[in-house]
MIDOSE-1310 file (N, C-alpha, C; in nm, 2 decimals, decimal comma, always signed):
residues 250
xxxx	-1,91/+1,68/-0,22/-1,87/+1,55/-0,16/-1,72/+1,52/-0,18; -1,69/+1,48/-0,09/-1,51/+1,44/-0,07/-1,49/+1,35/-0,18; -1,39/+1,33/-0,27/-1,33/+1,23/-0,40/-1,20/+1,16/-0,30; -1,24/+1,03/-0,32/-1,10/+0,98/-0,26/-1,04/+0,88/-0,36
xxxx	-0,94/+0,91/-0,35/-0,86/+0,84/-0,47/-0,78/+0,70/-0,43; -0,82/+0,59/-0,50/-0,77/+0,48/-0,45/-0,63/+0,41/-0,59; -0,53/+0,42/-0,49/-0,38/+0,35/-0,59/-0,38/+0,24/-0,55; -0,38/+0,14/-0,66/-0,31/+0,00/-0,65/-0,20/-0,07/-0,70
xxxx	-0,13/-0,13/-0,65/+0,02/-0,14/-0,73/+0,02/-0,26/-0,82; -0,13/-0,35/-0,84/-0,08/-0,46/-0,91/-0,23/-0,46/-0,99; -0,20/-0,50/-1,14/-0,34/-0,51/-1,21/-0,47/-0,60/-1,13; -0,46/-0,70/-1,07/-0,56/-0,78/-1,02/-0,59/-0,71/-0,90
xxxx	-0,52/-0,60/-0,86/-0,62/-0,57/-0,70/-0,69/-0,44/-0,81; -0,64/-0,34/-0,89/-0,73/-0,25/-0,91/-0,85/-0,33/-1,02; -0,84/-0,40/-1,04/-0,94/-0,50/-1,15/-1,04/-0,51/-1,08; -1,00/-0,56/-0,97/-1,11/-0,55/-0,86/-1,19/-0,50/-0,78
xxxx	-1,13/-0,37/-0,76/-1,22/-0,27/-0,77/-1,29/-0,22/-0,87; -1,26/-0,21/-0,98/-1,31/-0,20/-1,06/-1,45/-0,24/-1,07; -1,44/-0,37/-1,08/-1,59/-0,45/-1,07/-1,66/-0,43/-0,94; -1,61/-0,34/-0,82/-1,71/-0,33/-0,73/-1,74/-0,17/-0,81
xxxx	-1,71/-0,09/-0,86/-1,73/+0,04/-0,93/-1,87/+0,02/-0,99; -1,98/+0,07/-0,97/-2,09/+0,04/-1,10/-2,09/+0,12/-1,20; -1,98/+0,21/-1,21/-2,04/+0,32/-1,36/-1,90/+0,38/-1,36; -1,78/+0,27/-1,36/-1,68/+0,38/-1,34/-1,64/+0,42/-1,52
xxxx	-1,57/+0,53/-1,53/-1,55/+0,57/-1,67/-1,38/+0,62/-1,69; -1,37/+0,56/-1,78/-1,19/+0,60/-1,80/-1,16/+0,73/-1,84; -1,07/+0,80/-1,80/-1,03/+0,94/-1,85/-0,88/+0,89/-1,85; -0,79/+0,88/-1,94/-0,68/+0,87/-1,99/-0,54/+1,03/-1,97
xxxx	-0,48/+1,04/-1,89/-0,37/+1,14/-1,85/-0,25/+1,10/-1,85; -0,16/+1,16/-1,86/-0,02/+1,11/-1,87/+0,01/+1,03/-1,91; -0,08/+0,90/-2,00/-0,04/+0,76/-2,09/-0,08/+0,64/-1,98; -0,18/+0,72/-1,86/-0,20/+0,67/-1,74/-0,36/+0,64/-1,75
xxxx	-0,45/+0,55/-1,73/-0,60/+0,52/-1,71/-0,64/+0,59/-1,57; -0,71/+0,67/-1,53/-0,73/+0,68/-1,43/-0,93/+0,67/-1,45; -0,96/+0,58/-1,34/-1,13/+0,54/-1,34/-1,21/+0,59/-1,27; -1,31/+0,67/-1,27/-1,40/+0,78/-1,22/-1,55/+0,71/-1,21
xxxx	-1,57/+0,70/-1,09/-1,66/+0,67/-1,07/-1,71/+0,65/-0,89; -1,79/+0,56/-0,86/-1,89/+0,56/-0,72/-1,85/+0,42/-0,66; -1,84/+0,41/-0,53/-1,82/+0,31/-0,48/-1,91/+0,34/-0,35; -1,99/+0,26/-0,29/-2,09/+0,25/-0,14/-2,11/+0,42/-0,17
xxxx	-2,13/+0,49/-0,23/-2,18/+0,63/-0,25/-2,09/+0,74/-0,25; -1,94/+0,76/-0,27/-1,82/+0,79/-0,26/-1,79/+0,79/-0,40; -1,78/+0,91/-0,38/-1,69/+0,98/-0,55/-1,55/+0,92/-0,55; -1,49/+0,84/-0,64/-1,38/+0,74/-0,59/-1,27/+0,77/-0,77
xxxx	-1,20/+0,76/-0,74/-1,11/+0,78/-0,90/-1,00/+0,66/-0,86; -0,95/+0,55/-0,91/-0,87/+0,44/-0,91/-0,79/+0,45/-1,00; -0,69/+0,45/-0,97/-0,56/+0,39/-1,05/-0,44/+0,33/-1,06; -0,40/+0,25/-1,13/-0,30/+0,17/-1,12/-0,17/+0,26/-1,08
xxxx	-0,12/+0,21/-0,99/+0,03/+0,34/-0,94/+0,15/+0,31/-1,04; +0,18/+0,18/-1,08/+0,34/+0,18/-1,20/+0,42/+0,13/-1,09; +0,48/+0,11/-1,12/+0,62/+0,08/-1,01/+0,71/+0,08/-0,98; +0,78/+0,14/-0,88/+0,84/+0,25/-0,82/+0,81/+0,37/-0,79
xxxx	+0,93/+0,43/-0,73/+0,87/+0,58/-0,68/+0,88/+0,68/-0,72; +0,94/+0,66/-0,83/+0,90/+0,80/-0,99/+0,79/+0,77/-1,05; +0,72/+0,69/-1,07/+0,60/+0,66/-1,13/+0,50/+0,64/-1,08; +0,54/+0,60/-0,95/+0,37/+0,64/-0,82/+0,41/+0,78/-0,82
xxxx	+0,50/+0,82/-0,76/+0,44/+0,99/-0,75/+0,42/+1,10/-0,85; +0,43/+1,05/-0,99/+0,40/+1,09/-1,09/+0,19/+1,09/-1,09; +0,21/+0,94/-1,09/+0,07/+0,89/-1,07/-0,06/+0,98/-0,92; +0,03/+0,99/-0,81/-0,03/+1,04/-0,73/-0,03/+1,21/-0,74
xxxx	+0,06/+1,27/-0,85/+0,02/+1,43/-0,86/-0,08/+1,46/-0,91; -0,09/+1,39/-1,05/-0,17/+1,35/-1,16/-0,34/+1,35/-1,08; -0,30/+1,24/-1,00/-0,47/+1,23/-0,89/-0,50/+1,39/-0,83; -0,40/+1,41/-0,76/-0,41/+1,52/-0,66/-0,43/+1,72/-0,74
xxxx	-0,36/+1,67/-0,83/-0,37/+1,81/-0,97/-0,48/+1,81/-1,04; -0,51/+1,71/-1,16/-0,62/+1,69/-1,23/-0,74/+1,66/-1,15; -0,75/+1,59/-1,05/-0,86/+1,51/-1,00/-0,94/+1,57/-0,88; -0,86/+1,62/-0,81/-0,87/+1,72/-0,72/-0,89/+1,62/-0,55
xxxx	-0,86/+1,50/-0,55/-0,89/+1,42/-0,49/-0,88/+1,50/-0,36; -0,92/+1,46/-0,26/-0,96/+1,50/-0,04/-0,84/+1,40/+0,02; -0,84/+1,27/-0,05/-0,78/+1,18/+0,03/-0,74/+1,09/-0,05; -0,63/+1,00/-0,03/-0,56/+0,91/-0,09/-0,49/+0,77/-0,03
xxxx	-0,54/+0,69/-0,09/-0,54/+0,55/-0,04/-0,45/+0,44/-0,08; -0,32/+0,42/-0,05/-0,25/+0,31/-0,11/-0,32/+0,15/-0,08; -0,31/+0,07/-0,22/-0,32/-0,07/-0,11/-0,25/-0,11/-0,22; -0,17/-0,24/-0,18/-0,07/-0,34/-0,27/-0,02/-0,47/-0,16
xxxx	+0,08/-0,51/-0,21/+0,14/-0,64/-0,13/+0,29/-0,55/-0,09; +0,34/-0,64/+0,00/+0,47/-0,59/+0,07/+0,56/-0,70/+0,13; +0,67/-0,70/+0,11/+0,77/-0,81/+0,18/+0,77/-0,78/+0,32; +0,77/-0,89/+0,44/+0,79/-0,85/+0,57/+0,94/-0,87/+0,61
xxxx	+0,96/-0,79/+0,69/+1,09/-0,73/+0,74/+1,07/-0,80/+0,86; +1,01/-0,72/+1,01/+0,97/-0,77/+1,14/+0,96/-0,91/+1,10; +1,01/-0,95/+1,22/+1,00/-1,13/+1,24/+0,86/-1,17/+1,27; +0,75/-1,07/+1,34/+0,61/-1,08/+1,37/+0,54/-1,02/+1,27
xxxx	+0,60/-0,98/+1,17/+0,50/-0,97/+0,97/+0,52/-1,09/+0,91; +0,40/-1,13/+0,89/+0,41/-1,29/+0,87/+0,33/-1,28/+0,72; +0,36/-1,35/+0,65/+0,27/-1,35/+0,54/+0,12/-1,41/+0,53; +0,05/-1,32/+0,47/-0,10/-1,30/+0,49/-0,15/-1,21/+0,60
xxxx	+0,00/-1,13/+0,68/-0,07/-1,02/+0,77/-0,05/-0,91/+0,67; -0,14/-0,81/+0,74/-0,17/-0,68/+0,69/-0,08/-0,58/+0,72; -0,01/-0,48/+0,65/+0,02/-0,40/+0,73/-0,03/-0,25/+0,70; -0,11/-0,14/+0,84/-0,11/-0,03/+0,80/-0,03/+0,03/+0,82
xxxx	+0,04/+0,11/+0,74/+0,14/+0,23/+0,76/+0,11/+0,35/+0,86; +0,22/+0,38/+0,95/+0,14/+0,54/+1,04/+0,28/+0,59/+1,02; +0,39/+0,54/+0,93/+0,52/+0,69/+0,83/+0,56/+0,55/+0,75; +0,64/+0,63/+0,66/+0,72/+0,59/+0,54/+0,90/+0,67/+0,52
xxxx	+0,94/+0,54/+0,49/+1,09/+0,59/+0,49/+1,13/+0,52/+0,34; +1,19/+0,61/+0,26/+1,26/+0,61/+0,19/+1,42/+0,54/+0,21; +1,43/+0,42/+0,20/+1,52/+0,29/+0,22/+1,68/+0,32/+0,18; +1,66/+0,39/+0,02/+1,75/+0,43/-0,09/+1,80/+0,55/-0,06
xxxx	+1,74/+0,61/+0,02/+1,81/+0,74/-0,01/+1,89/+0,81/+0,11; +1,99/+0,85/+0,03/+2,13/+0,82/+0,08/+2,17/+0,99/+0,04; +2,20/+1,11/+0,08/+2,27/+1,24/+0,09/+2,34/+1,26/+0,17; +2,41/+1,15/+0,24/+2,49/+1,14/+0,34/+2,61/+1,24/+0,35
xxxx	+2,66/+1,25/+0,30/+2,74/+1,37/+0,26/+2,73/+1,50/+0,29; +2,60/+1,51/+0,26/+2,50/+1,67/+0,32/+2,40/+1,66/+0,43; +2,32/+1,57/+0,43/+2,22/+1,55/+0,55/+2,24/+1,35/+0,58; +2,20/+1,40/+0,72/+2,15/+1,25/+0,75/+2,12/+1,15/+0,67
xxxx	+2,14/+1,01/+0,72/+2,09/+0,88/+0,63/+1,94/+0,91/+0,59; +1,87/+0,91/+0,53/+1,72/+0,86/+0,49/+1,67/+0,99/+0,48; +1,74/+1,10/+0,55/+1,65/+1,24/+0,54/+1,63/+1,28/+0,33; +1,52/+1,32/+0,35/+1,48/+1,40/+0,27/+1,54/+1,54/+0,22
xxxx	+1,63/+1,57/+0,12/+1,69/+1,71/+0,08/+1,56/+1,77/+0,12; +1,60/+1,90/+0,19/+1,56/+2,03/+0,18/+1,40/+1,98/+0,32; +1,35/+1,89/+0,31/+1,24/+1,86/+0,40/+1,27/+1,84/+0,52; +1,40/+1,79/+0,57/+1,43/+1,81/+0,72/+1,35/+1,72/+0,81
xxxx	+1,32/+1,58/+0,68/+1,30/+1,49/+0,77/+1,29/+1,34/+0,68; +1,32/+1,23/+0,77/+1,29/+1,11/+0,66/+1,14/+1,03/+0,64; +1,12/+1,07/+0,81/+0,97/+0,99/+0,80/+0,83/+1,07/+0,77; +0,76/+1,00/+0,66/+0,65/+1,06/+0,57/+0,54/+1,02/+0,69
xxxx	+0,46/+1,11/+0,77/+0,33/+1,03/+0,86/+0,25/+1,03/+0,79; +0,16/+0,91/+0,81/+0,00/+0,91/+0,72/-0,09/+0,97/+0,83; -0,19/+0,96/+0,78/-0,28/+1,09/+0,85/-0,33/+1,00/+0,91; -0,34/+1,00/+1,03/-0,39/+0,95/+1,15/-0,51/+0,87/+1,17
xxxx	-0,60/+0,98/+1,12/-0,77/+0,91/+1,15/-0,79/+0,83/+1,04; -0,74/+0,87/+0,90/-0,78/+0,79/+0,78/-0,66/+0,66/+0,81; -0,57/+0,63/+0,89/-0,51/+0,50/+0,90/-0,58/+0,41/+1,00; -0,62/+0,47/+1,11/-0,70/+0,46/+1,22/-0,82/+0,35/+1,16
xxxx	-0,91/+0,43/+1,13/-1,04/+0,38/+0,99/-0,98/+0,24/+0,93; -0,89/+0,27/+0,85/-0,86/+0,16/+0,80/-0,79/+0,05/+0,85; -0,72/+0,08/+0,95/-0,67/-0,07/+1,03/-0,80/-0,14/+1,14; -0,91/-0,10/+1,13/-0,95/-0,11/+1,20/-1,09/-0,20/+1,09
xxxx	-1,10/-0,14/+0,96/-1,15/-0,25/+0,86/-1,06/-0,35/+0,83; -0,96/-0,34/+0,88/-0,84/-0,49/+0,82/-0,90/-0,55/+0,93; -0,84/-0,51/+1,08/-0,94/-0,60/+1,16/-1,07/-0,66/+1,12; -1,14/-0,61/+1,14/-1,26/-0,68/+1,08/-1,26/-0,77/+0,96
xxxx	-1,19/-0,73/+0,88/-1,13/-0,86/+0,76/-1,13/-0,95/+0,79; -0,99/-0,94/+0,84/-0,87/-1,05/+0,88/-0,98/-1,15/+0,97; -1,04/-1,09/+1,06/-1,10/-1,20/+1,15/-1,22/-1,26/+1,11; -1,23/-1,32/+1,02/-1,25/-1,44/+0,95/-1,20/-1,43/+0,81
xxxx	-1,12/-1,48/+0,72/-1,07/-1,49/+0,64/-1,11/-1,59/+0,53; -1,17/-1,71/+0,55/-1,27/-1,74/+0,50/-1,38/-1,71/+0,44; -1,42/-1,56/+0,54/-1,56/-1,51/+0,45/-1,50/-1,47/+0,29; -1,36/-1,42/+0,28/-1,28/-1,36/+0,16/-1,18/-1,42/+0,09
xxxx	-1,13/-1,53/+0,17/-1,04/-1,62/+0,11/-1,10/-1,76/+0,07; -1,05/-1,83/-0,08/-1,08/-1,99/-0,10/-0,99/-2,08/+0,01; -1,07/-2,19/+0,04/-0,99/-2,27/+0,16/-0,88/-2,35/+0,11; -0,88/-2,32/-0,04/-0,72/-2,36/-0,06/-0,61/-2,30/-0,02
xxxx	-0,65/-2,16/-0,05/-0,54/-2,01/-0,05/-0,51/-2,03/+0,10; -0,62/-2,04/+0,15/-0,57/-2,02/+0,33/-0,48/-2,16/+0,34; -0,54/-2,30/+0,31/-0,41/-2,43/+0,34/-0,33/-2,37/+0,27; -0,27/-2,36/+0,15/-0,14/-2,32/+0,10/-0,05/-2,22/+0,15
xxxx	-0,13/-2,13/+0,22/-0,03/-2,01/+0,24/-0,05/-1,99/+0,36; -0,07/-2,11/+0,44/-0,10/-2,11/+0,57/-0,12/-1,95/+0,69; -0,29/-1,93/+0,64/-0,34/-1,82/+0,68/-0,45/-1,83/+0,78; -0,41/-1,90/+0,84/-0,52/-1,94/+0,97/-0,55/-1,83/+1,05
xxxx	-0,44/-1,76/+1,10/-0,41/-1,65/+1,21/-0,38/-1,50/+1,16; -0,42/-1,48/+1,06/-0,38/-1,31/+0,98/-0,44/-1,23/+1,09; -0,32/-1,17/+1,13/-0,34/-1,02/+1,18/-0,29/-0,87/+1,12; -0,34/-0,77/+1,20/-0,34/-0,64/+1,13/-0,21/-0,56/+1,20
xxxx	-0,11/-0,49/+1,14/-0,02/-0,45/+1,24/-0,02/-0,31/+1,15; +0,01/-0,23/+1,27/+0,03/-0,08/+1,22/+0,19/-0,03/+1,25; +0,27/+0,06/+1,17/+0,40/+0,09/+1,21/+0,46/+0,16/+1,04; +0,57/+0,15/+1,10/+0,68/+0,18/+0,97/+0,70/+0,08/+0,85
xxxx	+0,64/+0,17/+0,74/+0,70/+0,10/+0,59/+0,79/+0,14/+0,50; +0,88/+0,06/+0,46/+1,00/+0,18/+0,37/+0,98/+0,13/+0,24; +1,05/+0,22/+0,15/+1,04/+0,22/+0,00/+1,16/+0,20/-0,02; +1,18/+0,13/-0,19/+1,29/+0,17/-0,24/+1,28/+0,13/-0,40
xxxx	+1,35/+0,17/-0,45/+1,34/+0,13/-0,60/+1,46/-0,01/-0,65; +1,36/-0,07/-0,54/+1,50/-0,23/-0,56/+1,37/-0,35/-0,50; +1,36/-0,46/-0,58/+1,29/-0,56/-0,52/+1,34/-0,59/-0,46; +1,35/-0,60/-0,25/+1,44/-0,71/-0,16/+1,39/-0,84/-0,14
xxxx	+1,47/-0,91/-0,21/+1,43/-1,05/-0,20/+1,54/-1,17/-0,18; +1,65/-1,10/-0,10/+1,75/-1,17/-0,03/+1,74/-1,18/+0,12; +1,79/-1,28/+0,16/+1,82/-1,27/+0,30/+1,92/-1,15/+0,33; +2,05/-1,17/+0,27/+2,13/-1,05/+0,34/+2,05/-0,91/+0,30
xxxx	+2,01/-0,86/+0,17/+1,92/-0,74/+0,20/+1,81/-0,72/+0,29; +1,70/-0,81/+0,32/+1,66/-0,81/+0,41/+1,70/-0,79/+0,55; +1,80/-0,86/+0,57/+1,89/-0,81/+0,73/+1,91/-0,72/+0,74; +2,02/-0,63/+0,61/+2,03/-0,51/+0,64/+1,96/-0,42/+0,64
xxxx	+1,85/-0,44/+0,59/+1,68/-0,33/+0,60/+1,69/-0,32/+0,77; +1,70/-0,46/+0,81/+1,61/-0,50/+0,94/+1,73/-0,39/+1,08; +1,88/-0,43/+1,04/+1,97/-0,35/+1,10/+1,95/-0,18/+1,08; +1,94/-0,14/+1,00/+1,95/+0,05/+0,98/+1,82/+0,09/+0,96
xxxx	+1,68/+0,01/+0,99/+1,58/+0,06/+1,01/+1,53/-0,04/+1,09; +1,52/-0,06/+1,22/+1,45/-0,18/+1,31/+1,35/-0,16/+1,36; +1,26/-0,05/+1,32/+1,17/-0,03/+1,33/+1,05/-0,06/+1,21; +1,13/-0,12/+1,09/+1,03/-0,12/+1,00/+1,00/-0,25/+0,96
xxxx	+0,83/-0,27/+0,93/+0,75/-0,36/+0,91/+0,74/-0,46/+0,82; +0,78/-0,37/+0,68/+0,76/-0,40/+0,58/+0,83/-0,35/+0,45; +0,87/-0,37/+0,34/+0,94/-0,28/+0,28/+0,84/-0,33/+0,10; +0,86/-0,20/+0,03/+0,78/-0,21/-0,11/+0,88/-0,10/-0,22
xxxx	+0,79/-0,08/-0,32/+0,87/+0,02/-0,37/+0,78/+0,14/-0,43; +0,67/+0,23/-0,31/+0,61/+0,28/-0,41/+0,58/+0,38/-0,31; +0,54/+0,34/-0,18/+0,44/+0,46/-0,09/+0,51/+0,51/-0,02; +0,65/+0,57/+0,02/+0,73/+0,65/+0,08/+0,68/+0,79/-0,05
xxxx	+0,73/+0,78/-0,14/+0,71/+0,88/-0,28/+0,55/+0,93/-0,27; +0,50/+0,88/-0,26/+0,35/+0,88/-0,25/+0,28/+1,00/-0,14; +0,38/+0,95/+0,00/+0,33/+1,00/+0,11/+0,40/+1,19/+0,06; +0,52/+1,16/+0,01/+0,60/+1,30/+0,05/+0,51/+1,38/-0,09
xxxx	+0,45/+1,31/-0,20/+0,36/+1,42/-0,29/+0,23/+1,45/-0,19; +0,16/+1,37/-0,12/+0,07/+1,41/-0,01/+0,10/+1,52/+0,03; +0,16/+1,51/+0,18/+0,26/+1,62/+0,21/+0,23/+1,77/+0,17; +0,34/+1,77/+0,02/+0,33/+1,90/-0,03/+0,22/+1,92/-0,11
xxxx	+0,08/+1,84/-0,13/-0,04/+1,89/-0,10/-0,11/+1,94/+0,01; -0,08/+1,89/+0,13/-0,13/+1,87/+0,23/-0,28/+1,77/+0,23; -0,29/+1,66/+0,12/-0,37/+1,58/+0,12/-0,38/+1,44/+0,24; -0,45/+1,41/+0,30/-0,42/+1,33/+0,37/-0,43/+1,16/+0,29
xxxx	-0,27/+1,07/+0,31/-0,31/+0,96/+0,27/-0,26/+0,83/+0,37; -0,25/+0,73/+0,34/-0,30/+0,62/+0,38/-0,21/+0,50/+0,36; -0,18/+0,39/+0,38/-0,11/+0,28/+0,32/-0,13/+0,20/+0,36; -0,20/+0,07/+0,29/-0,23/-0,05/+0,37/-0,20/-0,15/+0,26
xxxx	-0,10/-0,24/+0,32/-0,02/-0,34/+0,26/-0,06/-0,50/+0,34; -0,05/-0,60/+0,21/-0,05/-0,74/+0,27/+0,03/-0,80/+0,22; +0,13/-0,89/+0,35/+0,24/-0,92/+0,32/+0,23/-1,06/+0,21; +0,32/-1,03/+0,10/+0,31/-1,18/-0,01/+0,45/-1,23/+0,06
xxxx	+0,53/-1,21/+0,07/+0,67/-1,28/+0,13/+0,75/-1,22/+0,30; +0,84/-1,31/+0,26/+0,96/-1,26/+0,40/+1,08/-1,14/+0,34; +1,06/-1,15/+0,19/+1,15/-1,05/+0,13/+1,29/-1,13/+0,17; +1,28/-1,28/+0,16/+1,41/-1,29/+0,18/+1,48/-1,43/+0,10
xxxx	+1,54/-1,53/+0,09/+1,55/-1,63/+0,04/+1,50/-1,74/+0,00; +1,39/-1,73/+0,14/+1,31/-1,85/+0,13/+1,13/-1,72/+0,08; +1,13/-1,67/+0,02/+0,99/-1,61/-0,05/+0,94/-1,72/-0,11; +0,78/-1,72/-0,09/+0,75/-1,82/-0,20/+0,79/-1,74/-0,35
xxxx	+0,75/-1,85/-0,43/+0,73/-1,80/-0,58/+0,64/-1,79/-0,64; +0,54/-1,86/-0,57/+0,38/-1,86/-0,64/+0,37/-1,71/-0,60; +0,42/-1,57/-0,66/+0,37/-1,45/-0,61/+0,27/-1,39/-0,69; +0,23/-1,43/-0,80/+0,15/-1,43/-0,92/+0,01/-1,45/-0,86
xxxx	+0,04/-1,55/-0,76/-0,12/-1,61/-0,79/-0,16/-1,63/-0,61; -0,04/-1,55/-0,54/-0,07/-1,50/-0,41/-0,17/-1,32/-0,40; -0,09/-1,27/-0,52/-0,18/-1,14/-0,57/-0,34/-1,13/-0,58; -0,36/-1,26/-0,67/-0,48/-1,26/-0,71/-0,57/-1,36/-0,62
xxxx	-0,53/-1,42/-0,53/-0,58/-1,50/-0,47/-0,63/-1,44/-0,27; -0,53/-1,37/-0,28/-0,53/-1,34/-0,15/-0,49/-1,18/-0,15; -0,42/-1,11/-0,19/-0,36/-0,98/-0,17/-0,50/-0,91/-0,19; -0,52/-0,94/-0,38/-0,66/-0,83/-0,42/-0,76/-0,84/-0,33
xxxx	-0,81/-0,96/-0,26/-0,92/-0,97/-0,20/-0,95/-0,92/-0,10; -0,76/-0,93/+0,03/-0,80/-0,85/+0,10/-0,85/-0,71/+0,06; -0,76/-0,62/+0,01/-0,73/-0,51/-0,05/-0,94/-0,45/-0,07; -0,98/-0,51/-0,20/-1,12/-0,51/-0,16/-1,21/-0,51/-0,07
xxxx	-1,17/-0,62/-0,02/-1,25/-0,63/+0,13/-1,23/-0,50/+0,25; -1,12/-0,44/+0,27/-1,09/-0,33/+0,33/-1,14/-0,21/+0,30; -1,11/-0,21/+0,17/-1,15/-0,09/+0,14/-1,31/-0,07/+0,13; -1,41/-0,18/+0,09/-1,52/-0,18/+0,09/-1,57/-0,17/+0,22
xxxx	-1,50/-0,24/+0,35/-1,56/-0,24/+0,46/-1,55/-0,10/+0,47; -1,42/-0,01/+0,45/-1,36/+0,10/+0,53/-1,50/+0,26/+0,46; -1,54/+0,22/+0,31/-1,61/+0,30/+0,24/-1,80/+0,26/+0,33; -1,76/+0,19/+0,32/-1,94/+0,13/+0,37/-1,98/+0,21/+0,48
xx	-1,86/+0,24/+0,63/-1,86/+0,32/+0,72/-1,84/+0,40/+0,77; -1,78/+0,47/+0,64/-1,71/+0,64/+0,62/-1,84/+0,73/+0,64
């Protein structure tokens, strides 16, 4: 049976998997929890990713070496970049760009030394699957959200969008960083700091993975602040809810 390995970037969304786990068991690596166990019948291993992209991809070799995982699943929150990523939309990733990284001198803006490219693709069918359980989420939101969370964070209309997410190892939470994201990548959706790194240790497994993000801010001046209790109120829930839809029909 296939093991798919599920990374979450914030304690409240993997908590919550957790408690949909019935028998998960901790095995401890690298000073890292990783949880082994069954979800809808799916040999499943969860673990918290750390933050940034030395410490997720540390986290995602660790899955992919020790664990021997088939497939790999990002979910977390993400600032929206596009003017049509609105907060409480989803976003699935189908590549990943590395924001920060700069060898300009030797190769192009964003390219990857020695890989001869900047954009990480997620694998197709397993993004496919899963934007397609956000759909079905998102379109009632209520069945998963409290009707406070939705008045507050005015979440009436969440939709699912698939495209470009970039990484970097910098929280953007300015207007002017945001613009210039928006200017030298205008293609991109969303920006985080963890699944560009993620995608390129895939890769050089040749494991196929995944990323599916829900926006907590605009990533820019006006972000809320309640981000604490946007996580646990609405990010983890989706995050569960997808993944349980996406496992139920695998």
């Amino acid at each position: 049976m296939a093991v798919i390995g599920i990374m979450s970037a914030m304690h409240e969304e993997l908590a919550a998997v957790l408690a949909a786990m019935p028998d998960e068991q901790r095995v401890r690596v690298a000073e890292r929890d990783f949880w082994v166990g069954h979800w809808h019948g799916h040999d499943v291993v969860a673990v918290l990713s750390r933050i940034g992209k030395v410490a997720a991809a540390t986290t995602a070799t660790v899955l992919l070496e020790r664990f021997k995982v088939d497939a790999l699943v990002f979910t977390g929150a993400a600032g929206g970049l596009a003017p049509h990523a609105q907060v409480g939309d989803v976003v699935v990733a189908t590549g990943l760009v590395q924001h920060d990284m700069d060898a300009s001198l030797l190769f192009p803006r964003y390219e990857v030394p020695l890989y001869g490219r900047a954009r990480f693709d997620t694998d197709p069918a397993l993004s496919e699957a899963l934007a397609a359980a956000a759909s079905q989420v998102l379109s009632d939101p209520a069945q998963h959200l409290g009707a406070q969370a939705i008045a507050d964070f005015h979440l009436l209309s969440p939709r699912v969008h698939q495209g470009l997410i970039v990484s970097g190892d910098r929280f953007v939470s300015t207007t002017a960083e945001s613009q210039a994201l928006q200017r030298s990548l205008p293609d991109a959706l969303a920006v985080e700091m963890e699944g560009a790194a993620v995608a390129q240790v895939c890769l050089d497994y040749g494991v196929p993975f995944a990323a599916v993000r829900t926006i907590s801010d605009r990533a820019d001046d006006d972000a809320h602040t309640d981000f604490n209790r946007f996580i646990r109120e609405v990010a983890s829930r989706y995050s569960l809810a997808i993944l349980s839809q996406w496992l139920m029909h695998r």
